[in-house]
N, C-alpha and C positions, 0 to 999 in steps of 0.2 A: 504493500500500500504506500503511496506517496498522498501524503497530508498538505497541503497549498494554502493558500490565504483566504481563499474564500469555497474550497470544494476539497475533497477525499477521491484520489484515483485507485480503486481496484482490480487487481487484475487476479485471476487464477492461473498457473503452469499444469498443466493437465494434456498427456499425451493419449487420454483412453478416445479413440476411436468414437465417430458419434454422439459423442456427448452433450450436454446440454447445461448452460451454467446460469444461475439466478443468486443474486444479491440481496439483502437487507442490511440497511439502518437500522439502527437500535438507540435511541438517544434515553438514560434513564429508564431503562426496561420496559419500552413503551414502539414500536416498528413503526417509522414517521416517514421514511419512504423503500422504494423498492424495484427491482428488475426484476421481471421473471422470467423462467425460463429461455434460452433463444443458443443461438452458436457463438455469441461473444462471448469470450473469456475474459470480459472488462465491463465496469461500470463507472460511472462517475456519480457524487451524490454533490450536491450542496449544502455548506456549512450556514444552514438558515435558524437552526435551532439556540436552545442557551448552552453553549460550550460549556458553563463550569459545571455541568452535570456530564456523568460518563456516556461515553461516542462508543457503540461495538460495530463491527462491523460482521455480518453472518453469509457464508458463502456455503453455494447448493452446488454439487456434481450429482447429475443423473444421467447415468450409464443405459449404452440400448435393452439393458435387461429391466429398465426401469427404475432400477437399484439407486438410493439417495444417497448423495453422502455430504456431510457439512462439519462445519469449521467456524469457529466463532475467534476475531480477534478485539481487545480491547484495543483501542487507542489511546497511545500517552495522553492524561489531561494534560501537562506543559504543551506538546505539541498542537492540541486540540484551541486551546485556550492563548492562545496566541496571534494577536494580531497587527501586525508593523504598518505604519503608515507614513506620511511624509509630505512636507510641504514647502515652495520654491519662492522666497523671495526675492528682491533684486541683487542682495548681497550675502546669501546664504542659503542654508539648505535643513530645516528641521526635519527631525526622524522620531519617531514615538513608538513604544510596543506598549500597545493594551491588553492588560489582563490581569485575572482576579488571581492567580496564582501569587504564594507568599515564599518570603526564602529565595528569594532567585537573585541572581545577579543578569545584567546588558550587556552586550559588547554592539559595536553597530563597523563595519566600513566602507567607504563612503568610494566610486569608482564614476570619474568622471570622461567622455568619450573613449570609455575602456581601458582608461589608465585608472589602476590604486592611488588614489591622491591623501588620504585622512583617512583614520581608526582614531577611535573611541576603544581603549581595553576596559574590561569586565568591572563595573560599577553595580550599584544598586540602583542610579539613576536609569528609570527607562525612556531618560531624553536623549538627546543629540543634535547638538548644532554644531555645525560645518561652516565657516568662512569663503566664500567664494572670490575669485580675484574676475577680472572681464573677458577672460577666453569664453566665446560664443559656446552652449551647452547644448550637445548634439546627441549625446544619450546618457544616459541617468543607469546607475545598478547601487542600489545597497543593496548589505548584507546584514540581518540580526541576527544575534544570535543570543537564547538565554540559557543559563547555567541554573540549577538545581545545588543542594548543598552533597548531594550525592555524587556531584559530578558530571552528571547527564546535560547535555548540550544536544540544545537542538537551535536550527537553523531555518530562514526562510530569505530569497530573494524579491525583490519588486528589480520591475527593470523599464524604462520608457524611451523609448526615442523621439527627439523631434520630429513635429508633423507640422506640413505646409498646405494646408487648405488650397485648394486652388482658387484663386484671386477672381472678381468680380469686379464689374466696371460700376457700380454704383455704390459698392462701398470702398472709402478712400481707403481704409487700412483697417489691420486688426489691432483690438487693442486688449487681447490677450498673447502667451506666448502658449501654441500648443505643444503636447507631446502625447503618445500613442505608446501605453503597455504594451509589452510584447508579444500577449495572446491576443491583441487585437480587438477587448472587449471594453477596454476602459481608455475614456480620454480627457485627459488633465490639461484645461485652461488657469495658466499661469497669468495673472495682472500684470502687465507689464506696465512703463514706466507715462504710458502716454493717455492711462486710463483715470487719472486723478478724480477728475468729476464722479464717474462709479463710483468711486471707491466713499466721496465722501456724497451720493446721498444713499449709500446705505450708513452712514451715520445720522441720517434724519431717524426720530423715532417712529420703530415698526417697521422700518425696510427692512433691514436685514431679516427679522423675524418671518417676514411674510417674504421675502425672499428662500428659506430656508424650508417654508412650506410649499414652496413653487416645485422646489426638488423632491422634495418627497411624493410627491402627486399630493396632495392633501388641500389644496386652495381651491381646487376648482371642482364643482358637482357636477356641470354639464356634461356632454359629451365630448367636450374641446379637448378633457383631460384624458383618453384614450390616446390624443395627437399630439402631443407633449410626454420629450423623453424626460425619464428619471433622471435626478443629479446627485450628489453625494457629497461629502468631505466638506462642505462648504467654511470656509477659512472667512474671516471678519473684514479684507478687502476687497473681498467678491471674486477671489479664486476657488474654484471647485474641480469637483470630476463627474463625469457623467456616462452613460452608458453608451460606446461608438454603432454605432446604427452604421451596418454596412451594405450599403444599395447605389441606389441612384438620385443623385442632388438631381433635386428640380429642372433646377436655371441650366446647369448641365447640358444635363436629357432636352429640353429645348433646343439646345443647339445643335447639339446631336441631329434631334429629327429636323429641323429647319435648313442645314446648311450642307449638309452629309447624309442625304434621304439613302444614297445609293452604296452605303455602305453596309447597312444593315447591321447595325452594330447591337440594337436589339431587336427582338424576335416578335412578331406581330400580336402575339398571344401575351407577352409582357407587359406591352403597350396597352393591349386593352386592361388588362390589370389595373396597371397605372391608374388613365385613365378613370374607371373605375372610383380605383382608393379618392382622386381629385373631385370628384362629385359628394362622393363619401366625409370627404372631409370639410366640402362646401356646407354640407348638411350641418355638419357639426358647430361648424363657422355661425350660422345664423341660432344654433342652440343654444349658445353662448352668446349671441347679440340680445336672444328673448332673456338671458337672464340676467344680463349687466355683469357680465362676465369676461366678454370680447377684452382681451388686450395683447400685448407681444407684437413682434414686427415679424409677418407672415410673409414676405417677401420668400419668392423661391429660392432664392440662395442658400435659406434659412430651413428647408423641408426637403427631408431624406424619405423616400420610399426603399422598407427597408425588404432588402431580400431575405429575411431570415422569416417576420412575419407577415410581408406581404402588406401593412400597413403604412402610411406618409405622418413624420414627425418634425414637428418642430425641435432643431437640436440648438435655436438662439435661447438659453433661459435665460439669461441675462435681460432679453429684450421686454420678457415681462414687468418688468422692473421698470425700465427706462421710457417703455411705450404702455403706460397707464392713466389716461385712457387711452385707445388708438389715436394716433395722430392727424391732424388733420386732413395731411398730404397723403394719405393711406385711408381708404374711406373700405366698408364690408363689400360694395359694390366692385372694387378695383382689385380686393386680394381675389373673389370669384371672377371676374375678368381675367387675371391672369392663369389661374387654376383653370378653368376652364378653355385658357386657350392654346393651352397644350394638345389640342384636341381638335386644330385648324389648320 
C-alpha cells in the first residue's frame, strides 16, 4: 500500500490464474467505501474520513474455484494522520504538517527547480519557513517528514510546476502566479505582486469570509453552484488552490471551431456535448439571476468544459469576489450571447 496526501493506493501481487480481486475500507470498524470484485489487482480509496480514528484496509482473492481468500492491513495512524501543506509568498515559502498525533518531531526540505536548496532538521515545530532570493520558480518539491519517539519516520512529497494559462486578448495580465501539482489535479494561484487591490478588499469586513464560502461551494443554492469549481487552502491575500478541470477553455474551443473548421480537432459528437452543457449552463445563468445570486465574470476564458464530467465550470473564483454584483459592461443577456454563440 502506498498512503498519499489525500488517497490510499492498493494493490495485490497475486499470480493464481483467473482471479478476481475486491477491496474494502474500514475506517473505525465501520466499511465506508469499497471495490468489488473485477480483474484489477488495485484500488484506490480517498482519505475523506477522520484520520485520527484507525484506517484498515481489507483485500479479497477469489480463485476460479470460487474459493475466498482475505487479508486485512492496519494503516500506520502517523502515516494516516498526516497532512503537509504549503504556501508561496513573494519572498518565501511556508510549509505546515497537520495533525493530531502527539510525541513527534518535523523535519521538512525545501527543493527549488530541482535543486536541494534548504532543510529544516527534526524539531517539534510542524512549521517551516524558507527565504526565497529572485530566481524565477519553475517547480516546487518539498519533502516532510515526521518522527515518532520510536523512531518511525514516515515521509510525504507535494511537488508543483509552473503553469502558463494561455493568454487572452481581453484580459491584460494575470494577476496571480500559477503552478500545477504533478498528478495534474490540483492548481495553486499564487498572489503575485500586481494584485494589491485583491488583496486589500478582502480586508473589507466579510470578504474574505464569504470568499472562503465561495470555495467551499456553500454561498450559493441555485443551480449556478453545480458550475463553479471547488477551491481550497484559501490563504488571507487571496491565494488558494483549486481543483484543475481538465477539458476544453471556452474562448479556446471558439477559435478552434471558427478559424481551423478543417482541422477537426474535435469530434462532432463533443461538440454537440458542449454545446449542450452551454445551454445547460445558460439555464442555470438565469436560476441564479431569479434568485439575486448572479455574480463572477462569466466570460469564456473563464469556463472549462470538463472532460472528466462532461460538465462547463467557472474556474475564475476570485471573480466572484471582485464582480459582485455583475458589472455593468457584462449584462445576463451578453454572457448567453456569447455561450450560445458557440453554436454559429
Amino acid at each position: 500500500m502506498k498512503v498519499g496526501i489525500e488517497s490510499i493506493e492498493c494493490r495485490i501481487n497475486c499470480e493464481l490464474k483467473g482471479a478476481s480481486f475486491a477491496f474494502y475500507l474500514n475506517v473505525d470498524g465501520e466499511n465506508v467505501e469499497q471495490q468489488w470484485y473485477g480483474n484489477q489487482p488495485y484500488a484506490i480509496f480517498n482519505l475523506n474520513y477522520d484520520r485520527t480514528k484507525l484506517h484498515t484496509v481489507v483485500f479479497f482473492v477469489k480463485d476460479q474455484a470460487g474459493e475466498i481468500h482475505t487479508k486485512r492491513t492496519n494503516l500506520d495512524q502517523l502515516e494516516v494522520d498526516f497532512i503537509p501543506s504549503f504556501s508561496v509568498s513573494k519572498d518565501k515559502i511556508n510549509c505546515n504538517v497537520k495533525t493530531s498525533q502527539e510525541n513527534v518531531d518535523f523535519a521538512f526540505y525545501l527543493y527549488l527547480n530541482a535543486e536541494k536548496v534548504r532543510q529544516k532538521w527534526y524539531s517539534e515545530n510542524n512549521n517551516a519557513e524558507f527565504q526565497l532570493d529572485e530566481t524565477p520558480i519553475e517547480k516546487i518539491e518539498i519533502k516532510y517528514f515526521i518522527r515518532d519517539r520510536q523512531l518511525n519516520i514516515f515521509s510525504k512529497s507535494i511537488q508543483y510546476d509552473r503553469f502558463e494559462p494561455e493568454g487572452n486578448p481581453i484580459k491584460s495580465k494575470n494577476q496571480y502566479n500559477f503552478f500545477i501539482s504533478s498528478d495534474k489535479k490540483t492548481i495553486y494561484k499564487s498572489i503575485n505582486s500586481s494584485n494589491h487591490e485583491f488583496t486589500k478588499l478582502l480586508e473589507k469586513p466579510g470578504k474574505l469570509e464569504r470568499f472562503a464560502k465561495i470555495l467551499k461551494g456553500e454561498l450559493f443554492c441555485s443551480q449556478i453552484n453545480n458550475h463553479i469549481v471547488k477551491g481550497f487552502d484559501l490563504e488571507s491575500n487571496g491565494s488558494y488552490k483549486s481543483e484543475y478541470v481538465e477539458g476544453y477553455r471556452l474562448d479556446l474551443l471558439s477559435i478552434i471551431i471558427n478559424k481551423f473548421p478543417s482541422l477537426n480537432l474535435i469530434s462532432n459528437l463533443e461538440l454537440q456535448k458542449i454545446i449542450q452543457q452551454c445551454e445547460t449552463l445558460v439555464e442555470a445563468l438565469e436560476n441564479a439571476d431569479s434568485h439575486d445570486e448572479l455574480c463572477g465574470d462569466w466570460a469564456l476564458h473563464n469556463l472549462v468544459y470538463s472532460l472528466n464530467d462532461g460538465l462547463i465550470y467557472n474556474i475564475d473564483l476570485e471573480g466572484f469576489v471582485t464582480y459582485d454584483p455583475l458589472p455593468d459592461w457584462v449584462s445576463l443577456s451578453e454572457i448567453r450571447k456569447s455561450l450560445i454563440g458557440l453554436n454559429d
